[in-house]
N, C-alpha and C positions, 0 to 999 in steps of 0.2 A: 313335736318338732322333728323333721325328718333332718338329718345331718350329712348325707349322704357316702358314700362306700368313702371318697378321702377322709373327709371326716373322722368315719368312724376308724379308717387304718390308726387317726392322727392318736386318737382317746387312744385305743390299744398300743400303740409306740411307747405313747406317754406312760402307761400302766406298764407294761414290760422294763422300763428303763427305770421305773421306782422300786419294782424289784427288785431287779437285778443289784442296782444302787443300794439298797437296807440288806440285802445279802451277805455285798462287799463290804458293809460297815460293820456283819456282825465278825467279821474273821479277826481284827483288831477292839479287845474287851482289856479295860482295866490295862492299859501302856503296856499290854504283850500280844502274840498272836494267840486264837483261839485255837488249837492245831486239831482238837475236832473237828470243830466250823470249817477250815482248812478242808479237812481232808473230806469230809461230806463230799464239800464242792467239786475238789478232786474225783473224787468216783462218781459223782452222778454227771461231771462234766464226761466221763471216760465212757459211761452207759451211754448218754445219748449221741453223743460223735459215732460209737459202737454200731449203735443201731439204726443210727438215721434219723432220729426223735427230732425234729425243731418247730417248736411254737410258731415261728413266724411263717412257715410252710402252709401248716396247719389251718393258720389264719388267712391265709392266702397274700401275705407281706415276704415272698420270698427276696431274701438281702443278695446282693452282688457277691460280697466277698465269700468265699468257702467255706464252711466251717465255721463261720460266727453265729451263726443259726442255729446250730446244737451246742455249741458253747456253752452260750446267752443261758439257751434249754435247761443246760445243766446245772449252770449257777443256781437260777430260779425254782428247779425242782430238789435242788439239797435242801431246802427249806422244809421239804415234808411231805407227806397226802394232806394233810388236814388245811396246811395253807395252800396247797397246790387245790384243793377243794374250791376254798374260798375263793379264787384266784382264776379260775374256772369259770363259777358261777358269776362272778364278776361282768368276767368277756359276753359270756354268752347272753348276758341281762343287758348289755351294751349293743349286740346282734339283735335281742326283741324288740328292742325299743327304738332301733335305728328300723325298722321295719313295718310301726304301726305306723 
C-alpha cells in the first residue's frame, strides 16, 4: 500500500513527536529531576542548534519556526547512537516501503 509523500511526512511527525515526548518523560524519574537526563538533553540540544543538525531538514519536513528543528534534534538524539540507530532504521524502513 503506497501512502504517499503526506503520508508518510504524517508517520514520521508522529514518530519524532513520540520521541521527543519519552525523552521529556525520562528528565522527571522517581518525584525528582533526572539532572543527567537533564543535562544530556542540554548539550546534545547545544551540538545541534551548533551545527545546523535537524531531523526534520533531513527528512525534507522543514518547520517554520527557527530553531525548533535542531532542538527537537537534540532532545531525540540525547537518547544515544544505539536508539538513535534504531530510530534511524525505523524512518528509513518507513521511506522503502512508502516506495514499493
Amino acid at each position: 500500500m503506497e501512502i504517499g509523500i503526506n503520508g508518510l511526512h504524517l508517520l514520521l511527525l508522529a514518530a519524532l513527536a513520540e520521541a521527543v515526548w519519552e525523552t521529556v518523560k525520562l528528565v522527571w524519574e522517581k518525584h525528582k529531576i533526572n539532572i543527567d537526563r537533564l543535562g544530556s538533553i542540554f548539550i546534545t540540544i547545544a551540538i545541534a542548534c551548533g551545527t545546523g543538525i535537524d531531523f526534520f531538514k533531513i527528512l525534507d519536513m522543514p518547520l517554520s519556526i527557527p530553531y525548533v528543528g535542531c532542538i527537537l534534534t537534540g532532545v531525540i538524539a540525547s537518547r544515544g547512537a544505539n536508539f538513535l540507530h534504531d530510530f534511524l532504521g525505523i524512518i528509513e524502513g518507513m521511506k522503502v516501503r512508502n516506495k514499493s
